[in-house]
N, C-alpha and C positions, 0 to 999 in steps of 0.2 A: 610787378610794381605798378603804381597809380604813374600817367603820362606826369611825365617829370616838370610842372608846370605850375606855374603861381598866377595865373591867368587865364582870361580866355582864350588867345589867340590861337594854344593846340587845339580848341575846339572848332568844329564845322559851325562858322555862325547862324547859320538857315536852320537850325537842327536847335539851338538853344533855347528852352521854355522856360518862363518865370521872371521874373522882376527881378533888377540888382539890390542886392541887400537881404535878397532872402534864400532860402534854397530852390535851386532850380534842376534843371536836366538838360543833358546834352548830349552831343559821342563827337569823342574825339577822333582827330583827324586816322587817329589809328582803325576806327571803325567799332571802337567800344564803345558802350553808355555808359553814362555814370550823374549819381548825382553832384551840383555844383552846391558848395555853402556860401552860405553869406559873405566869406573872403575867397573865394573862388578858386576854392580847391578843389578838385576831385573827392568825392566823399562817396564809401560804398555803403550801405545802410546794412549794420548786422545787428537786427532788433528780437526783442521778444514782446508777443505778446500779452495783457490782462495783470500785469505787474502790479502788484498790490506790495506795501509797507505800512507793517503796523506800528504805529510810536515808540510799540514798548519791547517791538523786538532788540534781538541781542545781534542781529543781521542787515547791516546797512545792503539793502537793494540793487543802490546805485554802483556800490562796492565792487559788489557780485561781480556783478553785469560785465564793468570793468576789467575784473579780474579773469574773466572768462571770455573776452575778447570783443564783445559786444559793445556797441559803437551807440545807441538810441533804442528809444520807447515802441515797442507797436501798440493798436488801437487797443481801448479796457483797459489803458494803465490808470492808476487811481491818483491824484490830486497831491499824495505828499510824494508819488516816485514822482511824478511830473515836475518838481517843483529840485530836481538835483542838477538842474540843467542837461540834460541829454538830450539830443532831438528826441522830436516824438510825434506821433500820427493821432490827430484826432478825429472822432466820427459826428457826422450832420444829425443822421439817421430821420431818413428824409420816410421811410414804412412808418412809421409812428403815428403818422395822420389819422384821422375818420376813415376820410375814404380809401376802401383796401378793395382789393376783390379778395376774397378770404374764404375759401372753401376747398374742399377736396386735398387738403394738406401743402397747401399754398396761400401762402399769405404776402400780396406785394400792392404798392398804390395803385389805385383807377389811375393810369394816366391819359386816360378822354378825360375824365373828371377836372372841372373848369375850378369847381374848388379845392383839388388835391393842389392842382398849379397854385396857385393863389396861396394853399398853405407849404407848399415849395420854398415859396419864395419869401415869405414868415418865418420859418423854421431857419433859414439860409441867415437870414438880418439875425436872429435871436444869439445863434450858434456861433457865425464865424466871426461877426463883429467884437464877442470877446479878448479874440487871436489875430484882429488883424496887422499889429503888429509886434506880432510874438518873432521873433529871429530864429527860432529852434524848431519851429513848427513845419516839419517836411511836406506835409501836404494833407489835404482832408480826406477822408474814406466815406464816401454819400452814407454805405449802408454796412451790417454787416451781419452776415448768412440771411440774405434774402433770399425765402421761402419759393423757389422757381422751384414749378414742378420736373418730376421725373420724366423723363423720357418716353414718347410715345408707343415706341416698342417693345419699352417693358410694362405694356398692358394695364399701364395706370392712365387716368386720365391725363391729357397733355393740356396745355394754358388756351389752344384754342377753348375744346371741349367747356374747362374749367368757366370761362366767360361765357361762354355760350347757353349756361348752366346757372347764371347768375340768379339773382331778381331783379325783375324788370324795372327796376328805380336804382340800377345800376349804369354809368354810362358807359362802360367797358362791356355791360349784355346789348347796350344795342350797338354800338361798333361793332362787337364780333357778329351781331347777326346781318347786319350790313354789310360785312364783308364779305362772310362764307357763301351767303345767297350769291353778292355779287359773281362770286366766281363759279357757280353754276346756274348761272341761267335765271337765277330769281327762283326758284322752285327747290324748296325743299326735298321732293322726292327724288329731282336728278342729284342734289348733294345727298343723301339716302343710300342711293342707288350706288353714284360712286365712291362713297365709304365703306359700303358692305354694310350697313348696320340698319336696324327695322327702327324708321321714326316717322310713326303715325302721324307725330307732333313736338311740339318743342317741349312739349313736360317730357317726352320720353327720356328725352338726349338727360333732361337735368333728373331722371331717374336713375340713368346708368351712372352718372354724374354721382349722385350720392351712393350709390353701392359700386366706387372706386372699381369700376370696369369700364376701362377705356378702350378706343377705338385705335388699331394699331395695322390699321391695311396700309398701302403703299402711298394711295392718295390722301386721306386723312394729314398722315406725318407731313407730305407736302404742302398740305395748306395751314399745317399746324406750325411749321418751320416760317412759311413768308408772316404768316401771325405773329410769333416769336420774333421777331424780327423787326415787325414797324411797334411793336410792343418797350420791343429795348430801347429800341431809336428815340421814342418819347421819352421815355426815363431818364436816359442820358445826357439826351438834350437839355430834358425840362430843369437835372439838377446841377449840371457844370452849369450853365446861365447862371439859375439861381444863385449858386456862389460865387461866381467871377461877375455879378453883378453887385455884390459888396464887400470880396474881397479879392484883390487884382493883386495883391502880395505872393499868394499862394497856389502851388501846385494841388490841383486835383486827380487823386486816387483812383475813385470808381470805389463800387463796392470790395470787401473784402468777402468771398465768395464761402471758402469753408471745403473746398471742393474743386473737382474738374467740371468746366458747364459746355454747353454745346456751341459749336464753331460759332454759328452765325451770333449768337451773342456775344461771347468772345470779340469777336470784329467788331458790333456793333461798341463795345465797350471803349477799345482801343484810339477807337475814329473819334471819338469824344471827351478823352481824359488825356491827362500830361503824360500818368505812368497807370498802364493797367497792373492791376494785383492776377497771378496767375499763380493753378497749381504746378509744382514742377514737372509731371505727368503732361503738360499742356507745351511744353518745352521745345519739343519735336516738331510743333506746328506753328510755333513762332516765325513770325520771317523776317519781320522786324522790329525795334523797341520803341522807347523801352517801356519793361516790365520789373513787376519783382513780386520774390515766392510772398504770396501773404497768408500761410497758414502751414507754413511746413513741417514735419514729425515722422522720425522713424518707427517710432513706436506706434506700426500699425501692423496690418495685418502681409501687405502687400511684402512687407520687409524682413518679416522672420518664419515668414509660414516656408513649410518644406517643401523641396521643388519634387518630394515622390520618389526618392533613389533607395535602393536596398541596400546599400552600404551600413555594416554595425557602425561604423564608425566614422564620424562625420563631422562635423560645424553644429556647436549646440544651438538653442533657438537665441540665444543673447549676443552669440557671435555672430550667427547671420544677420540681425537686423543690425549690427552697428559697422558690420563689413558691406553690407548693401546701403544703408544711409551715407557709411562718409562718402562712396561712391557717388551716388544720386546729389549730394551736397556739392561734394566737390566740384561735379558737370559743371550742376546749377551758376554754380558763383563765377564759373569758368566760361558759360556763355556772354556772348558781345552785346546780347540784349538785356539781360542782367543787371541792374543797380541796387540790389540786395535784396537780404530776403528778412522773416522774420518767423521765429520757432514760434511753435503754434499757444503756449501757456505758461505761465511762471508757475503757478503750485499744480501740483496733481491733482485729479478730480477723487473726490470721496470714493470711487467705486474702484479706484485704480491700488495696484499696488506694483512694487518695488520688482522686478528692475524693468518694467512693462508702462511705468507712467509716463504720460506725456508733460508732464513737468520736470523743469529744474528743481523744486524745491519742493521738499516732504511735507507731509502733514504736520512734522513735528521740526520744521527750518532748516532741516540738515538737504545737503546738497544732493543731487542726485547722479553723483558722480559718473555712470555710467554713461550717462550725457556729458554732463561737462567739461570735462577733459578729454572728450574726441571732440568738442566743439571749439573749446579753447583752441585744442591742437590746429581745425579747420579757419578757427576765425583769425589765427595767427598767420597764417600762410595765402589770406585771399589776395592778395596784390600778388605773391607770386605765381599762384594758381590761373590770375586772370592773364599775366603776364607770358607764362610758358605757354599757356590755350593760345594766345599771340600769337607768340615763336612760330607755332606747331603750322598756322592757319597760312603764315607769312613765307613759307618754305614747301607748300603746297603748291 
């Protein structure tokens, strides 16, 4: 059950973020998070994604939603479901700008760039002043699946490299070349040297750079990690400001990611937004809130693929991903840092089919019940779920 409460006072007041009158966040003195509504309730957010409503359908949306225990909007809902009154999550989408550093299959703002800032905080005015004072409106999402490269170790180039690689009428290519030098000596051949990799010159780096071979020795990752790092720290910074300098109504989200991303961004996200969006994979390394799942779906691979056993007879693949989802569900809504989550799409994608889609809702409107009714079943039971995870932690 939600802390039995019509007010603030069960909440820890140092811990409460947002404006009264609109939704905020908190954790109550029980040590849960949760978010607060506009009449200051405890509210757990059970949203979907990209929810689209056509005028002429025979399927009222809002209905659905309802029906299937779903409490609010997540980010890509379209303008007639927004308009049913559900909360719901809107995006800035502060990458949109000119200036990108855009290469090597990474696409995120120059944030050195004096006039990515500047259109920050243009884009911030345009967007939120819409909403700023929407009642329903749970908080803003800067971006969503922002283009951060892959990981160092998997042999692709990392966001150092990527900058480092730029054109020189970049301001993120000479940040990162004023930094890397910095950290060895000024001298390209000692950063060379101890990377492992042959750089005659700086077109070489933006050679390997474009035939997507990156550098993945020990040091590299090191100085591609503190990179990563003062990289996020501007982003986050430059776009909470941006919106909490025109709208001081609202909770800020951070991006919604699409994915698990690396620690140190992760932290740097946290330190700078009201609630981070995390994958629930990410769950484990949480240490405190709050957060919430913003892209969640069993329907993937991690959840029905076979663990390898020779047994003729077994758990089909439809049983296994819905007996490993409600578990992973379950956890989810049952951690203290937890204030909801949101299924990753309303319709299935063209490519998908039946009973493997990651949508609620077919091609042709019918439900996709496979989902639905363990989701219902999940979304009917999250207050006791959060409640008994309580019990469990409180008798420890």
């Amino acid at each position: 059950m939600a802390p039995t409460i019509n007010a603030l006072p069960d909440f820890r007041g140092e811990t409460v973020r947002g404006k009264p009158g609109y939704f905020r966040v908190g954790q109550a003195e029980t040590g849960q998070w949760w978010f607060i509504d506009a009449q200051d309730r405890p509210f757990f957010a059970k949203a979907v994604n990209n929810v689209s409503a056509d005028a002429e359908a025979t399927h009222d949306p809002a209905a659905r939603l309802r029906t299937w225990g779903f409490n609010a909007l997540g980010c890509g809902s379209d303008q007639l479901a927004l308009d049913e009154g559900l909360p719901f999550m809107a995006v800035v989408n502060f990458c949109s700008g000119e200036e990108t550093v855009n290469l090597g299959g990474v696409k995120l703002p120059d944030v050195f760039s004096k006039d990515w800032r500047d259109y920050a905080r243009e884009r911030a005015a345009e967007v939120c002043l819409r909403l700023i004072e929407n009642h329903e409106l749970l908080g803003w999402i800067t971006d969503v699946s922002p283009s951060w490269p892959s990981r160092p170790e998997l042999k692709r180039p990392g966001l150092l490299q990527v900058c480092l690689s730029l054109d020189p009428n970049k301001a993120a290519y000479h940040a990162a070349w004023e930094f890397a030098l910095a950290l060895h000596g000024g001298k390209l051949e000692r950063m060379a040297k101890a990377w492992g990799a042959e750089l005659a010159n700086k077109d070489a780096l933006r050679v390997m750079t474009r035939e997507d071979h990156g550098i993945a020795t020990a040091a590299h990752r090191r100085d591609d990690g503190q990179w990563s790092q003062e990289f996020a720290r501007r982003y986050f910074v430059t776009t909470t400001s941006a919106i909490r300098k025109v709208d001081e109504n609202h909770l800020v989200l951070g991006p919604r990611w699409g994915g698990p991303v690396a620690p140190r961004l992760r932290r740097e996200c946290a330190a700078a937004v009201d609630v981070a969006l995390v994958d629930y994979t990410e769950l484990g390394e949480v240490s405190a809130g709050p957060v919430m799942l913003g892209d969640f779906c069993w329907a993937q691979n991690s959840f029905y693929e076979s663990t390898g056993s020779r047994r003729v007879l077994g758990p089909t693949k439809i049983e296994r991903m819905l007996r490993r989802g409600r578990l992973a569900l379950a956890r989810s809504v049952a951690h203290t840092s937890v204030v909801g989550y949101a299924w990753s799409r309303w319709h299935d994608r063209k490519s998908e089919a039946a009973p493997f889609g990651t949508g609620l809702v077919r091609a042709d409107e019918s439900a996709a019940v496979e989902h639905t009714e363990l989701l219902t079943a999940i979304n009917d039971r999250v207050e006791e779920l959060r409640a008994v995870a309580l019990a469990a932690e409180e008798t420890l």
